[in-house]
C-alpha positions as a Markdown table, in Angstrom:
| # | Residue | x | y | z |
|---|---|---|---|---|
| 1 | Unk | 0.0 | 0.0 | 0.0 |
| 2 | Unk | 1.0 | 2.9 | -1.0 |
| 3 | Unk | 0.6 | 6.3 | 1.2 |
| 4 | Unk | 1.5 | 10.0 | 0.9 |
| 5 | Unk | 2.1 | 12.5 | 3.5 |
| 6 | Unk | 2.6 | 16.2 | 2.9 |
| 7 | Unk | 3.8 | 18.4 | 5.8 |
| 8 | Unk | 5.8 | 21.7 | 6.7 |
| 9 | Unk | 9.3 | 21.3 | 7.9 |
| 10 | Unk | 8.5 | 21.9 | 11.6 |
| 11 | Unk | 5.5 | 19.4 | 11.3 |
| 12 | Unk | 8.2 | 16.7 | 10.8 |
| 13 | Unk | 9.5 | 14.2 | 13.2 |
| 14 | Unk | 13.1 | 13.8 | 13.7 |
| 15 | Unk | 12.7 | 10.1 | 12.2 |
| 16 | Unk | 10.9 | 11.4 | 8.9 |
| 17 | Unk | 13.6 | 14.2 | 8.5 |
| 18 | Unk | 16.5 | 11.3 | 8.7 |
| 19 | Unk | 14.6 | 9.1 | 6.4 |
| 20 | Unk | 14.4 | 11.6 | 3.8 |
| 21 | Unk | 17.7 | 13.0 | 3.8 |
| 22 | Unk | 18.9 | 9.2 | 4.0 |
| 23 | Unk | 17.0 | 8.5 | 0.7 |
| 24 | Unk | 18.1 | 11.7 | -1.2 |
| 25 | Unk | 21.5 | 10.7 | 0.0 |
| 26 | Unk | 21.1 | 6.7 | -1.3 |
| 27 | Unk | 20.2 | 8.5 | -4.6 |
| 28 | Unk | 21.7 | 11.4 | -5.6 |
| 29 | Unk | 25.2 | 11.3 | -3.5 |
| 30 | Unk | 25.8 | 7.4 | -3.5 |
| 31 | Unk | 23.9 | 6.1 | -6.5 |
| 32 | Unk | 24.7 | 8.9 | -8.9 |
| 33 | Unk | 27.9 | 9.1 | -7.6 |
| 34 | Unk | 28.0 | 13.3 | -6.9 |
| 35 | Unk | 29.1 | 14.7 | -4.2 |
| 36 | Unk | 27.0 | 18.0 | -3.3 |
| 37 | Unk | 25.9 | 20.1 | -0.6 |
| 38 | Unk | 22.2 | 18.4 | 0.0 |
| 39 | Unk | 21.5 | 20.1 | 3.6 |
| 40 | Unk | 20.9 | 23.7 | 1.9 |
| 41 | Unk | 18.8 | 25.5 | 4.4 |
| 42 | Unk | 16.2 | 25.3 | 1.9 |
| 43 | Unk | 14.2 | 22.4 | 3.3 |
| 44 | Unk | 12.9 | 24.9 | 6.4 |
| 45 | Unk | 10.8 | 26.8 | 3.4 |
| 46 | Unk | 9.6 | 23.8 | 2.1 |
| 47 | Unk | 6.5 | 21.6 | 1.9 |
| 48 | Unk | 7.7 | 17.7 | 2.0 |
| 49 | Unk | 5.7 | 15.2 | -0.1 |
| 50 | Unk | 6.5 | 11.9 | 1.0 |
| 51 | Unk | 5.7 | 8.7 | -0.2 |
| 52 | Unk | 5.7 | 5.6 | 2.1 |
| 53 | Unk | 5.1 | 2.2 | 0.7 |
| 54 | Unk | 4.5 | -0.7 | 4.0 |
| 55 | Unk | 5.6 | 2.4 | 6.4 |
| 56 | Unk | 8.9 | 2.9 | 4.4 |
| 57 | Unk | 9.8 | 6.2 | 3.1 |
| 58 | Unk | 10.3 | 5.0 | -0.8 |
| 59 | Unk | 9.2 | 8.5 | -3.1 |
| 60 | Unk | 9.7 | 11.9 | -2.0 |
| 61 | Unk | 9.7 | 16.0 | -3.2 |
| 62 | Unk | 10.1 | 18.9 | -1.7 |
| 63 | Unk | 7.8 | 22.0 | -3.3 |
| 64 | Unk | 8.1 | 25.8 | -2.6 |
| 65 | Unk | 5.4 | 28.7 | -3.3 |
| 66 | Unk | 6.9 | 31.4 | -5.7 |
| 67 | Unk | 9.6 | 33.2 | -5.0 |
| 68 | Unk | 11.3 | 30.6 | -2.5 |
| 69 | Unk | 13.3 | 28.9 | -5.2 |
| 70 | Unk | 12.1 | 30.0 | -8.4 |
| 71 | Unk | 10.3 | 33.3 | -9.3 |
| 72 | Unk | 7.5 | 30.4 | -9.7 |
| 73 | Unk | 6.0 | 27.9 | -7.6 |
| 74 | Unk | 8.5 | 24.6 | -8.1 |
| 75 | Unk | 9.5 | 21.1 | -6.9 |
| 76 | Unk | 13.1 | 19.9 | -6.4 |
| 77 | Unk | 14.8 | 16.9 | -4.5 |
| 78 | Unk | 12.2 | 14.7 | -6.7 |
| 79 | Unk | 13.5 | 10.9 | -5.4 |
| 80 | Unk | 12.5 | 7.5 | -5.7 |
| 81 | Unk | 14.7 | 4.1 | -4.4 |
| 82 | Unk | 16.1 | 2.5 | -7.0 |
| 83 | Unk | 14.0 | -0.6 | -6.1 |
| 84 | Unk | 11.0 | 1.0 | -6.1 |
| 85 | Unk | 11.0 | 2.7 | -9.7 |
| 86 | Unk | 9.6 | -0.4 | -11.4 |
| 87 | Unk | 5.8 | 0.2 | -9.6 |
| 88 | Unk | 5.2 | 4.0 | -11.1 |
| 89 | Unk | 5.6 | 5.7 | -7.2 |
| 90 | Unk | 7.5 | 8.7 | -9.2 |
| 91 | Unk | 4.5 | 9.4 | -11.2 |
| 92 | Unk | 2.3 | 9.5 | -8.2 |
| 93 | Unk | 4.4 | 11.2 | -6.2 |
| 94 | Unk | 4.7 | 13.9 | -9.0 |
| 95 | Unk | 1.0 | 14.1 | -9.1 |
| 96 | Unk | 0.6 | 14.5 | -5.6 |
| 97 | Unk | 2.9 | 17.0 | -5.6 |
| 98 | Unk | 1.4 | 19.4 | -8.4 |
| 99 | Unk | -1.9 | 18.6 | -6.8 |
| 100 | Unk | -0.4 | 20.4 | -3.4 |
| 101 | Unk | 1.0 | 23.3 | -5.4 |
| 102 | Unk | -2.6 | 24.1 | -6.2 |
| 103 | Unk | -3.7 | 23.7 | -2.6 |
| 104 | Unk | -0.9 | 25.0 | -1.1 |
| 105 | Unk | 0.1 | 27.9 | -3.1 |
| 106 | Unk | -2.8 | 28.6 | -5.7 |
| 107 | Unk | -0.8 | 28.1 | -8.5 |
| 108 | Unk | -0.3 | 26.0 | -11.9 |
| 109 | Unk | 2.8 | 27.1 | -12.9 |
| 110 | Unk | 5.5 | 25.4 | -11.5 |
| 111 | Unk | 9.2 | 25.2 | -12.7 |
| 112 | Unk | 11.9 | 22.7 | -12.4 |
| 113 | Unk | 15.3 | 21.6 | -12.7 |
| 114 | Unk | 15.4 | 18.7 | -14.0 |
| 115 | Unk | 18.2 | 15.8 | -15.3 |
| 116 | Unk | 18.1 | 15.9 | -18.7 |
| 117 | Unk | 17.6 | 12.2 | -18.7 |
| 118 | Unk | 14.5 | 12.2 | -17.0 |
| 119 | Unk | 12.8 | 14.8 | -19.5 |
| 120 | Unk | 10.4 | 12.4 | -20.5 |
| 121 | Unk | 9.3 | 11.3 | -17.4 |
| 122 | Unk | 8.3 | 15.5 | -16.5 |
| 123 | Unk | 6.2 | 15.5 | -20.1 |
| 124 | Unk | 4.3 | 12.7 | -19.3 |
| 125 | Unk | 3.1 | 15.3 | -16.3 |
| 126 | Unk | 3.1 | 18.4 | -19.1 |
| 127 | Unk | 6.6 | 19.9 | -18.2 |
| 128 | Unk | 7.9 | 21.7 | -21.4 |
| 129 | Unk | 11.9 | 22.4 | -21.7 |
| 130 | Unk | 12.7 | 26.0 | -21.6 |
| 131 | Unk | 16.6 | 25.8 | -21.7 |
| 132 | Unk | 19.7 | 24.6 | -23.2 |
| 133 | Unk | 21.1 | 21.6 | -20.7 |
| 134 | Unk | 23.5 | 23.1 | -18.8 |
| 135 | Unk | 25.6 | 21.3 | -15.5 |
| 136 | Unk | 24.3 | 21.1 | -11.9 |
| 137 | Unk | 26.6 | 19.4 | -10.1 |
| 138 | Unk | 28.2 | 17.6 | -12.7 |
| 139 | Unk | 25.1 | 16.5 | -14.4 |
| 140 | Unk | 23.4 | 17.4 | -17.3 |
| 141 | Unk | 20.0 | 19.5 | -16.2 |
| 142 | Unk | 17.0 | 21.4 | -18.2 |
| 143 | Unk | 14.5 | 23.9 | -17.1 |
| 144 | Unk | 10.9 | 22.5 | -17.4 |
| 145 | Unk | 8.3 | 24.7 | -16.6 |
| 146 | Unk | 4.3 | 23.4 | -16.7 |
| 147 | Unk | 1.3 | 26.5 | -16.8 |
| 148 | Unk | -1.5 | 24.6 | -17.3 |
């Protein structure tokens, strides 16, 4: 069974905050093999969106209203365990998280910064490229933005 929560940074527990940075640390420091400043004092501005599959933490985002990140509303740290891409969890947790930019924030548009490798996966939710790829740590990024 599948489950998302979606809190404010000080509505998390000290045991949800480790499991997420533990799972964007599994994927994008030890998996994709880039070392990068994760803890960026931008998780205090933040809604969380996190995806819990038998009470583990398996899918998570982070979203921000506009102006936090972007000059538009926008959702970053978008992570899934590698054993857990197979059963769609990174479409729902993207859905789940547009849904809360509209309940949160008021707002359709939404940028992001995403790896160029995943650009199909943001179409299938109506992201559009706006950018050359340029480097974010090392790896090859695009700005997507979605206004509808």
């Amino acid at each position: 069974m599948f489950q998302i929560k979606i809190k404010k940074f000080t509505e998390l527990t000290t045991n949800e905050l480790y499991e997420i940075l533990q799972l964007r640390s599994e994927v994008f420091v030890v998996e994709q093999d880039c070392v990068y400043q994760d803890i960026d004092y931008k998780d205090q501005k933040a809604i969380h969106v996190l995806g819990y599959k038998n009470e583990k933490l398996v899918a998570y985002t982070r979203i921000f209203k506009p102006g936090d990140y972007f000059k538009e509303a926008s959702i970053g740290r978008v992570v899934v365990a590698e054993n857990q891409r197979k059963f769609g969890y990174g479409h729902i947790i993207m859905e789940h998280s547009i849904e809360a930019i509209k309940a949160c924030f008021n707002e359709i548009t939404i940028k992001i910064s995403a790896q160029q490798y995943l650009q199909n996966f943001y179409e299938a939710h109506k992201f559009h490229q706006i950018s050359e790829a340029y480097l974010e740590d090392n790896i090859p990024h695009i700005a997507m933005l979605k206004s509808n």
